[in-house]
C-alpha positions in Angstrom: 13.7 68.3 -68.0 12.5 69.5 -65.0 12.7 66.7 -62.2 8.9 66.3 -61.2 7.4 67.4 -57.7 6.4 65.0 -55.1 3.0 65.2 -53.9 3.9 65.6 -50.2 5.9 68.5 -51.1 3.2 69.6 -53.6 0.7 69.7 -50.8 2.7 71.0 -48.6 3.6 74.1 -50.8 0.1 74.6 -51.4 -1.4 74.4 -47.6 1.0 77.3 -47.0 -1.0 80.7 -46.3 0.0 83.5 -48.3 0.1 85.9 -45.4 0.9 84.8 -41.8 2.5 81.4 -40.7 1.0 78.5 -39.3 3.5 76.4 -37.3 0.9 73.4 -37.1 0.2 73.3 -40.8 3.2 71.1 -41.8 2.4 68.5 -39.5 -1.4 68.7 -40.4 0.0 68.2 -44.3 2.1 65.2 -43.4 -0.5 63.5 -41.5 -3.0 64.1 -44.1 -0.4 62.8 -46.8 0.7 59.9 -44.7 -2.9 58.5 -43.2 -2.9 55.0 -43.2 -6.6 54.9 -43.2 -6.4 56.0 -47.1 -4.5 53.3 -47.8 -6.8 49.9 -49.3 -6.2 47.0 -47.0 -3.2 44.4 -47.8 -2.1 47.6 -50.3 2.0 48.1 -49.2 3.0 51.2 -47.6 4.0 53.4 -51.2 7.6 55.0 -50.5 7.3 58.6 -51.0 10.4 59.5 -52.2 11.0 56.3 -54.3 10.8 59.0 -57.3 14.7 59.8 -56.7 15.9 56.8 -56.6 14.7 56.1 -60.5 11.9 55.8 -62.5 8.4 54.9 -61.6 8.4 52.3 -63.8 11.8 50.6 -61.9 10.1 51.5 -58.5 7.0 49.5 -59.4 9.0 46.2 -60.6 11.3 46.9 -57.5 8.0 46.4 -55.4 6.4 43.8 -56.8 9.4 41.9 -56.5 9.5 42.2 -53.2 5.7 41.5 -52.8 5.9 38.3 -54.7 9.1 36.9 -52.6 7.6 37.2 -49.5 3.5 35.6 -50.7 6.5 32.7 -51.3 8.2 33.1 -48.1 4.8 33.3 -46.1 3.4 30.2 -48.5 6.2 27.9 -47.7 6.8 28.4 -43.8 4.5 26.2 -41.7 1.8 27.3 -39.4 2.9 28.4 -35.7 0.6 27.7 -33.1 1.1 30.3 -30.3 -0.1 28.3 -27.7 1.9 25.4 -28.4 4.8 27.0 -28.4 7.4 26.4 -25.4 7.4 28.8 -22.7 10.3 31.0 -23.8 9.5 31.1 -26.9 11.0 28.0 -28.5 9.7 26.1 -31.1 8.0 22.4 -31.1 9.2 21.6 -34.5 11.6 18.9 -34.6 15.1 19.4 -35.4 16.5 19.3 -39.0 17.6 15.8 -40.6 21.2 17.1 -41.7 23.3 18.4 -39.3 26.6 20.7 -40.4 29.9 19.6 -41.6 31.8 18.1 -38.3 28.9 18.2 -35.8 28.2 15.0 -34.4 24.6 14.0 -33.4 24.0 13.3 -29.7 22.8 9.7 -29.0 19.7 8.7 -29.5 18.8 6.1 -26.7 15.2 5.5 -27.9 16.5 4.6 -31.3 19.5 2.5 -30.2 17.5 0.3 -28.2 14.6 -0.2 -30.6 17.0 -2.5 -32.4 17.9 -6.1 -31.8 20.9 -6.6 -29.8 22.4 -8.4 -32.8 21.9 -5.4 -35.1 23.1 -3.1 -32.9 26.5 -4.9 -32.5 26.8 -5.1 -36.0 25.6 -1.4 -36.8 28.0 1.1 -38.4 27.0 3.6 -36.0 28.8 3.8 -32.7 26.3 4.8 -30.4 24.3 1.6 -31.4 27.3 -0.5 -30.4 28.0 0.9 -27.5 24.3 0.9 -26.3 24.6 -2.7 -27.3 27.9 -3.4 -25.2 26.8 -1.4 -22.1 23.6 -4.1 -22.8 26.3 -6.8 -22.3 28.2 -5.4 -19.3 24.6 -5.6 -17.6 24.4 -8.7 -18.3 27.4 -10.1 -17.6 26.7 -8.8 -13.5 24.1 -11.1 -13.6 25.1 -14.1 -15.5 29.3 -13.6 -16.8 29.3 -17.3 -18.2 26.4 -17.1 -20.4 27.4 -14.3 -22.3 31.1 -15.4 -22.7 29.5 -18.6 -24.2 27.1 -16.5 -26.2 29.5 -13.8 -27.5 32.9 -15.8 -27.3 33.4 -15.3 -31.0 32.6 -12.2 -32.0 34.6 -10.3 -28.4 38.1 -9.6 -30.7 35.7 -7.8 -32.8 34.3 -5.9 -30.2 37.8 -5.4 -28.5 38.7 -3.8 -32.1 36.3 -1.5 -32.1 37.0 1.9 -34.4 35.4 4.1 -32.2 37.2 5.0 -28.5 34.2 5.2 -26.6 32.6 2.1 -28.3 35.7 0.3 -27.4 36.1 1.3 -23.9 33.1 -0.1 -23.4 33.7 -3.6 -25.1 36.6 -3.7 -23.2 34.8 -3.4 -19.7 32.5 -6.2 -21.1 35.7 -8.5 -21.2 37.2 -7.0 -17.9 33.7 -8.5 -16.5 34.1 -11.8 -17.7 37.7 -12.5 -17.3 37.1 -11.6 -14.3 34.5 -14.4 -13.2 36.4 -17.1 -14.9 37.2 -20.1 -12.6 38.7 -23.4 -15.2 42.0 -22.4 -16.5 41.0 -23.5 -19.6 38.4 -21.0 -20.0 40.4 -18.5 -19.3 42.8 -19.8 -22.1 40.3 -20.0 -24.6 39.2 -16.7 -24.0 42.6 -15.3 -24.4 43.5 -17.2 -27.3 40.7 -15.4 -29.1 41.3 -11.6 -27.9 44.9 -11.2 -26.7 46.1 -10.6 -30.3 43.3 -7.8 -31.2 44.1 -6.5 -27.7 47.7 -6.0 -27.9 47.6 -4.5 -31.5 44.6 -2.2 -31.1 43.8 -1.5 -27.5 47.4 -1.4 -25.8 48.8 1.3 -27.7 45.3 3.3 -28.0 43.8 6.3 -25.4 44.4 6.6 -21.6 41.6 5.0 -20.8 41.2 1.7 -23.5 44.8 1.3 -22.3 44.1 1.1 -18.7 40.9 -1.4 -19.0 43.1 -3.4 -21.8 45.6 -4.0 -19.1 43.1 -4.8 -16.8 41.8 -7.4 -18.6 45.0 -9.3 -19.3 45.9 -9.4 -15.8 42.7 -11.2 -15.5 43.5 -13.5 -17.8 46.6 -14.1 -16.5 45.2 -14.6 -12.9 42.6 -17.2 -14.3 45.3 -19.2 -16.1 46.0 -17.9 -19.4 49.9 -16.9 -19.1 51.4 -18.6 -21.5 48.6 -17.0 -24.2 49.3 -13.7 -22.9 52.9 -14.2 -23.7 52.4 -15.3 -27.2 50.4 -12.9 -28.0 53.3 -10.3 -26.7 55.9 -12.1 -28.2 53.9 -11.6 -31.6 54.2 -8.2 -31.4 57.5 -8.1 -31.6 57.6 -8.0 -35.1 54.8 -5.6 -35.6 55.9 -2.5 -38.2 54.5 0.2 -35.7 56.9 0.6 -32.8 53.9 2.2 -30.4 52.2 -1.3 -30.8 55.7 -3.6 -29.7 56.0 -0.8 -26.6 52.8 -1.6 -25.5 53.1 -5.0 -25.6 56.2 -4.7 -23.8 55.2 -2.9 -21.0 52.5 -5.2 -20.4 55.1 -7.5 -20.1 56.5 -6.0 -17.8 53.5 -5.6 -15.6 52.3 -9.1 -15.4 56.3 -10.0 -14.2 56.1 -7.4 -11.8 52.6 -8.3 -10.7 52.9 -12.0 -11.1 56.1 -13.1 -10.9 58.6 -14.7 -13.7 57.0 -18.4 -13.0 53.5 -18.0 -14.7 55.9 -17.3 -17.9 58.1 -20.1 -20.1 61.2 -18.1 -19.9 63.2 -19.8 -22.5 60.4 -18.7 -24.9 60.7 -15.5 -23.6 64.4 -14.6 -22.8 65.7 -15.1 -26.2 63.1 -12.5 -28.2 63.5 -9.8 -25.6 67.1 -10.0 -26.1 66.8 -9.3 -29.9 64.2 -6.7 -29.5 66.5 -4.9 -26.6 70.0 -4.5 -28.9 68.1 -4.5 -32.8 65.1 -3.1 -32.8 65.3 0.6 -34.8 62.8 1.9 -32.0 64.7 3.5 -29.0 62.0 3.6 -26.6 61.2 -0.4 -27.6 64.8 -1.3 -27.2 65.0 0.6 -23.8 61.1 -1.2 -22.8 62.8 -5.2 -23.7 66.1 -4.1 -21.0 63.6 -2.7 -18.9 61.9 -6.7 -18.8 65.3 -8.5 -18.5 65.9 -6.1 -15.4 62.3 -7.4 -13.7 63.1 -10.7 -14.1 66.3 -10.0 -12.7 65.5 -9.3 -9.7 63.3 -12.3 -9.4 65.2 -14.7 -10.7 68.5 -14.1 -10.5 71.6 -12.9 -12.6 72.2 -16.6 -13.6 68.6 -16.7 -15.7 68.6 -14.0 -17.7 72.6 -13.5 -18.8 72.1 -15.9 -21.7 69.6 -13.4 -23.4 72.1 -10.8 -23.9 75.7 -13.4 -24.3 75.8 -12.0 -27.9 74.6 -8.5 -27.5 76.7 -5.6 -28.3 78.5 -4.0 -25.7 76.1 -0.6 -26.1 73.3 -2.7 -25.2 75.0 -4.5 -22.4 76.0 -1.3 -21.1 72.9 0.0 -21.0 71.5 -3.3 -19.2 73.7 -2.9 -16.2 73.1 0.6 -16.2 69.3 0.2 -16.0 70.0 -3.1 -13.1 72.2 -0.4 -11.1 68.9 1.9 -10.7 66.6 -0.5 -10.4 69.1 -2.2 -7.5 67.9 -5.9 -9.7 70.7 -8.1 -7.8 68.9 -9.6 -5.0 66.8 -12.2 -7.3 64.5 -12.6 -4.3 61.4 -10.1 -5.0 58.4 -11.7 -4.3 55.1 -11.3 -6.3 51.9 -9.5 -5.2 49.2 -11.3 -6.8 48.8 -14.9 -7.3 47.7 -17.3 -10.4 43.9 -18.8 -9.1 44.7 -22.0 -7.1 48.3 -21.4 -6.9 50.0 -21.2 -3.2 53.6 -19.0 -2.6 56.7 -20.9 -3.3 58.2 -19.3 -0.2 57.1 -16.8 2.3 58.8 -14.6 5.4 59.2 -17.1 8.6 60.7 -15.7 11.7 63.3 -13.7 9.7 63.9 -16.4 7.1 62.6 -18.1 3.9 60.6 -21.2 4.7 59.7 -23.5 2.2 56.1 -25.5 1.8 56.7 -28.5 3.5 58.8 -28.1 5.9 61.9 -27.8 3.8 65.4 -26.4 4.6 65.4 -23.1 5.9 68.0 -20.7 4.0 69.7 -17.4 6.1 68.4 -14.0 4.9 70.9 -11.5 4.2 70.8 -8.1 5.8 70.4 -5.7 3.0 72.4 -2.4 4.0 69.4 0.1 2.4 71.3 3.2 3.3 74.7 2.0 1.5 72.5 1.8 -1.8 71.2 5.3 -1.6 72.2 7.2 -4.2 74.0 10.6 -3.0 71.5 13.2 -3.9 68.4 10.8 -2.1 68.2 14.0 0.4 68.0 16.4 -2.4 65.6 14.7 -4.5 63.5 13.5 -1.6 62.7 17.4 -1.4 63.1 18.8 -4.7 60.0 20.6 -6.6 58.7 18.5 -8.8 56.6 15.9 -7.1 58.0 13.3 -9.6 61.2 13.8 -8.4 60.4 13.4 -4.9 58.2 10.3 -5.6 61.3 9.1 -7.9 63.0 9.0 -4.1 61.1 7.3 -2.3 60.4 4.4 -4.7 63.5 3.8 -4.4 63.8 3.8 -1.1 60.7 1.4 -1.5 62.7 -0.8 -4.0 65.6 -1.6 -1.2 63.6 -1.3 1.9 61.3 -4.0 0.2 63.4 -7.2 2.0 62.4 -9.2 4.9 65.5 -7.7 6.9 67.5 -4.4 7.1 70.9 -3.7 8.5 70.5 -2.0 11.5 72.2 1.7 10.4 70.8 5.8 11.6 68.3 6.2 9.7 67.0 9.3 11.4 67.5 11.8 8.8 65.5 9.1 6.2 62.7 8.8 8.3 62.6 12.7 9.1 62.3 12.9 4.9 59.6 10.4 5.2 57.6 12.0 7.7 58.0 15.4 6.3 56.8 13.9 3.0 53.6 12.1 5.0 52.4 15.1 6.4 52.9 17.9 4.3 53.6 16.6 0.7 50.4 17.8 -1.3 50.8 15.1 -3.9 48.8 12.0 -3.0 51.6 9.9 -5.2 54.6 11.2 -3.0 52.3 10.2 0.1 51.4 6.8 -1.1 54.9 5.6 -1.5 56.9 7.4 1.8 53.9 5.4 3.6 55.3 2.1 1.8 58.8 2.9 2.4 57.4 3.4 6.5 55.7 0.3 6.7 59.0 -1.7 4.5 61.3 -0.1 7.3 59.0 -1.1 10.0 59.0 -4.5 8.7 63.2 -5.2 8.2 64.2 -3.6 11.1 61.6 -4.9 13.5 61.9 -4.2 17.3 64.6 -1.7 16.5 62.4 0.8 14.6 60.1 0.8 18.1 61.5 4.1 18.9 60.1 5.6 15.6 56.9 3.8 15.6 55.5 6.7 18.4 56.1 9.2 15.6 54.5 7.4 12.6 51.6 6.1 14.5 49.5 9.5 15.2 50.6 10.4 11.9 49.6 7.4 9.9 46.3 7.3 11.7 45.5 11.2 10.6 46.3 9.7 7.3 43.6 7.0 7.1 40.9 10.2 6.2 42.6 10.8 3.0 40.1 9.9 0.2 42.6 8.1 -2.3 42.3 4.7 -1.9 46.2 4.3 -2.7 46.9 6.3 0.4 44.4 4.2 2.8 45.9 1.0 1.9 48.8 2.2 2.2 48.4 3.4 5.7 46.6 0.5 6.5 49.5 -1.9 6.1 52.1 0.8 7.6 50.1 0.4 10.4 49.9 -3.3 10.7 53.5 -3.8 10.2 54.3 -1.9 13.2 52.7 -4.4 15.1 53.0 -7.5 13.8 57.2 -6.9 13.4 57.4 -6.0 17.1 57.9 -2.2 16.9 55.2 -1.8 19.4 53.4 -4.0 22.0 49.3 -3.9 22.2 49.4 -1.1 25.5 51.3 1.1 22.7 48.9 0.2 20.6 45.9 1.0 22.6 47.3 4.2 23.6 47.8 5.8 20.1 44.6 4.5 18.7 42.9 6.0 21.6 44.0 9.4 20.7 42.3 8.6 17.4 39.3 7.6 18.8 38.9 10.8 20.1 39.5 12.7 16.1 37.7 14.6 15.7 37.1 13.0 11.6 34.8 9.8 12.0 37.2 8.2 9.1 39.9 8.6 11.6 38.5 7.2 14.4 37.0 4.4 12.5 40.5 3.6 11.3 41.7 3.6 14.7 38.8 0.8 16.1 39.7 -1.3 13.0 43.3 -1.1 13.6 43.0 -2.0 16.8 40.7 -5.3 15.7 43.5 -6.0 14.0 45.9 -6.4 16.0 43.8 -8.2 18.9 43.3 -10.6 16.0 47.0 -10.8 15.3 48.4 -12.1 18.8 46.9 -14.0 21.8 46.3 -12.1 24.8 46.6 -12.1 28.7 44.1 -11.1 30.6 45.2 -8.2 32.2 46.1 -7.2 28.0 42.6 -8.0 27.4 40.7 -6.2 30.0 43.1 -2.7 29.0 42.3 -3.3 25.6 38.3 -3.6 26.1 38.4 -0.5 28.4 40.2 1.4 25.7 37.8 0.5 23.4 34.1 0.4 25.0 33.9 4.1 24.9 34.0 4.3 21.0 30.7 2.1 21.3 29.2 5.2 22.2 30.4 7.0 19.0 27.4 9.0 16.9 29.3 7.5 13.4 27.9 3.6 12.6 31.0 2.8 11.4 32.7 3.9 14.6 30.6 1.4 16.5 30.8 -1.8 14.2 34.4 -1.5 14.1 34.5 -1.0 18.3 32.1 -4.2 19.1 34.3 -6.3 16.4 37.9 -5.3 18.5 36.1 -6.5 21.7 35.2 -9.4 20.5 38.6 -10.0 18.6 40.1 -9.5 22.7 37.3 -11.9 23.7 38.5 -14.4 21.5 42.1 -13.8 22.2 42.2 -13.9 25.4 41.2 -17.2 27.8 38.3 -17.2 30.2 38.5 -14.5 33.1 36.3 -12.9 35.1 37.5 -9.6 35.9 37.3 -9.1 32.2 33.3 -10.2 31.7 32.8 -7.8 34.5 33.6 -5.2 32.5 30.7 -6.2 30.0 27.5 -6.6 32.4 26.8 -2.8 32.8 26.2 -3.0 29.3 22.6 -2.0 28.3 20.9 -4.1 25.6 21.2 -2.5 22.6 24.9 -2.6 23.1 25.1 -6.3 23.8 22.8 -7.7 20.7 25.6 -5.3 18.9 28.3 -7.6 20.8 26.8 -10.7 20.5 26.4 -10.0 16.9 30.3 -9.6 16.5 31.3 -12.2 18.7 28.8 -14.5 16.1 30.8 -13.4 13.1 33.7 -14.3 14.6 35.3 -10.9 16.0 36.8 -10.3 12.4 39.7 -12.0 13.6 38.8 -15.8 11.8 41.5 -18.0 11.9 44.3 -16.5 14.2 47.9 -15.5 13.4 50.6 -15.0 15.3 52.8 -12.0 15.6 55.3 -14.0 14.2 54.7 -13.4 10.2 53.2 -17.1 9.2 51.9 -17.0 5.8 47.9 -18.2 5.6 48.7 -21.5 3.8 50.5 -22.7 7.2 47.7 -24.4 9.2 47.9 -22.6 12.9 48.7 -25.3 16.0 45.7 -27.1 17.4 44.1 -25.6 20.4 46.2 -22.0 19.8 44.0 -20.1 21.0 39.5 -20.0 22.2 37.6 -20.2 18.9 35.0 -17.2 18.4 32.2 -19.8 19.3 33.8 -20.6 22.6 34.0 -16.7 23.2 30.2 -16.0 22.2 29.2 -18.4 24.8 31.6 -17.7 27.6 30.4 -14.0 27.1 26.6 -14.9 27.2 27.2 -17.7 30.3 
């Protein structure tokens, strides 16, 4: 059977000419065949050549198919309004309900906060929590003790949060109000309720949960809650996941090394840190309990903490000594840097020797021989690659140098380490602690470390831009030990802080004007001292940075107040204009930022300074305007 002709071929054939050619006569044909104006209206476009791809009966089913699924398509999909629509061509319908396997929603703030604060701690979704803790840390700015009373029973819960971010949150909340707690018992009862939740679920959890977890128990512990802090650590120790005994360990350790071995009851505490440090199947916990009986150690002494291991096997023992011998743990004299609220030092540095409260009897410090302890490859490691090496290095250094007097030894090759470390070491870590081990130095070895102190001082003061805040404190108290042990008198002084008032960084020269308030505040002056000190100083009044300026007036009126009555030195005020002296006055009314006055001599704050020491910042204020 003969396949049928199509009709565009069939016209085509028979618009042909019999004699001649057109050229224009196919086109003609196929326009004629194809005119759309033929076609009825809403009629679809008929395929030509559908014939050879089957029957016409198969071609017409094949259509209407077609037809009938998009009149369904084009029934079901809502109207678009054109000019509605965003510019850009996106759509203003909202988003679909269900959202694919493993997405998850972004927050919805409107939502969150449209329901009751008690709902929304209570909700199974986290974004409703955490909108409802970041509620509370709000809150708690304003008024801490109402919502501890308010919440006090429900914070483990939030502590234990499932979700990370939720939980970080909770966990500022309690940072916030263990942190405005004043009654010690307040502070235990607060503790009592969230140190177990926080040592099991928040200790061992992210970076950052650990971090604000830690935070908050050394709140607790500063407010008065030791003893519930240990108890809940202790606890732990028989916990069946080894990541969750570490953690508490190592907090532990921080609050010894923070707070000392006194805010603990160490015969509650000796005995299960020697169990966990030779039995427990953990290596990592075992090595974390040693690592606690080393800190209190070196606070307490060898005497304290030899019962906890008496019956230990002679691996473990081993092992303790070893870890004693790096951490240099024999002095049993390291002082805490924090205090318990209310609580005053047990003993602090005197004139080269501890003195205790009361006038009690004074006891002979040993020189420690820091250079003797130094391991062998200190030079090596102080400039190896790895900047945990080289920070390794110097915290030791720190952990020797860190006693009220050094042996006087050469310690020119450590301190050309340390410098080099100060000024070209990249990491701010390695920087931080070669500035502590400066500052240690400068403090054992007193007047003889003057001839360094010229070095250090531009140095240390280039140092004060850096923008870790590590670094600056760091360099701030470098820079105060190296005047307060006698490594440089207040001329020196003047002169390198002068060459940092003319930095070219305002950070720099603001950190010079403050160092030098510092030290005017530190000592009482002459006053031929004072009026070199004020001239030094009255041209950074002039600086373009606020800063700059504040800091200038307040070291003028800390020499003011150091310094008795004298002419020659008001002089040099009266040419100021009077802009300038409502900026004196003002400092001279706050009291120069000197307050009460300490001598160079290292008194600690608790010892009430001699009567009539030195011109109070009243009598200054009105000696300057007489």
């Amino acid at each position: 059977m003969a396949m049928p002709m199509s009709p565009l071929r069939t016209q085509h054939l028979n618009t042909m000419p019999s004699k001649g050619f057109d050229a224009e006569a196919p086109l003609k044909a196929a326009a004629s065949a194809l005119s759309v104006d033929s076609l009825p209206i809403g009629a679809p476009t008929r395929n030509p050549f559908e014939e050879r791809l089957g029957s016409a009966k198969k071609a017409r089913a094949a259509r209407k198919k077609r037809t009938t699924a998009a009149d369904v398509i084009a029934g079901t999909a809502p109207a678009v309004n054109i000019e509605e629509m965003a510019v850009g061509g996106g759509s203003s319908n909202p988003m679909p309900d269900e959202y694919p396997p493993g997405f998850t929603p972004p927050e919805n703030d409107e939502n969150a906060v449209s329901l009751p604060l008690e709902k929304r701690l209570v909700s199974k979704k986290w974004q409703d929590r955490k909108s409802a803790y970041d509620e509370l840390v709000a809150a708690a700015d304003l008024a801490p003790d109402d919502v501890r009373a308010a919440h006090s029973e429900s914070l483990h819960k939030m502590v234990a949060d499932a979700n990370p971010f939720a939980q970080e949150r909770a966990l500022e909340l309690l940072v916030k109000l263990a942190g405005a707690i004043e009654k010690p018992e307040e502070a235990k009862a607060l503790a009592a309720n969230v140190m177990p939740v926080l040592c099991e679920k928040a200790l061992s959890g992210r970076p950052n949960v650990k971090s604000r977890a830690s935070e908050a128990a050394l709140l607790l512990v500063e407010a008065g809650a030791a003893l519930s802090v240990q108890a809940a650590c202790v606890g732990m120790g028989t916990h069946k996941v080894p990541k969750v005994v570490l953690a508490a360990l190592e907090l532990l350790s921080l609050v010894i090394c923070e707070f000392g071995p006194r805010v603990f009851e160490l015969r509650g505490l000796l005995k299960p840190l020697g169990a966990l440090g030779e039995g427990h199947k953990d290596k990592s916990v075992r090595e974390a309990a040693l690592i606690c009986l080393v800190e209190l150690r070196a606070r307490t002494g060898e005497a304290t903490v030899s019962p906890a291991l008496k019956d230990a096997k002679p691996a473990c023992v081993a092992e303790y000594e070893r870890l004693c011998t790096e951490r240099s743990a024999d002095s049993g004299r390291e002082q805490p840097p924090r205090l318990v609220n209310g609580a005053t030092p047990i003993e602090a540095v005197a004139n080269g020797s501890f003195a205790t409260v009361g006038g009690g009897d004074e006891e002979e410090v040993v020189e420690i021989a820091v250079l003797g302890k130094l391991s062998k490859a200190w030079h090596t490691e102080a400039a190896a690659e790895k900047w945990s090496v080289r920070k390794g290095a110097f915290d030791a250094l720190v952990a020797l140098a860190d006693t009220p007097r050094i042996k006087k030894e050469d310690y020119t090759e450590v301190l050309r380490a340390l410098k080099a470390a100060i000024g070209k070491d990249a990491n701010v870590n390695v920087v931080s602690s070669a500035v502590r081990a400066v500052g240690l130095l400068a403090r054992g070895l007193g007047s003889d470390f003057g001839r360094h102190a010229k070095d250090f001082a531009p140095l240390l003061l280039e140092k004060s831009a850096e923008k870790n805040r590590v670094v600056v404190d760091a360099v701030t108290s470098a820079l105060d030990a190296l005047y307060a042990a006698g490594c440089a008198q207040l001329p020196e002084v003047a002169e390198w802080a002068s060459n940092g008032l003319n930095s070219k960084t305002p950070q720099v020269r603001a950190a010079s004007a403050e160092w030098l308030r510092r030290c005017a505040a530190a000592k009482e002056l002459s006053p031929a001292a004072a009026r070199g000190f004020i001239s030094t100083v009255l041209k950074a009044t002039d600086d373009g940075a606020a800063d700059v300026r504040t800091a200038a007036y307040a070291a003028i009126a800390a020499a003011l107040a150091a310094a008795p009555s004298d002419h020659k030195t008001d002089a040099l005020l009266k040419d100021l204009d009077g802009t300038k002296k409502k900026s004196l006055e003002r400092a001279i009314a706050a009291g120069g930022g000197g307050g009460s006055r300490v001598r160079a001599k290292v008194r600690p704050s608790f010892v009430p300074a001699p009567a009539g020491e030195r011109d109070s910042a009243s009598q200054a204020a009105s000696r300057y305007r007489a």
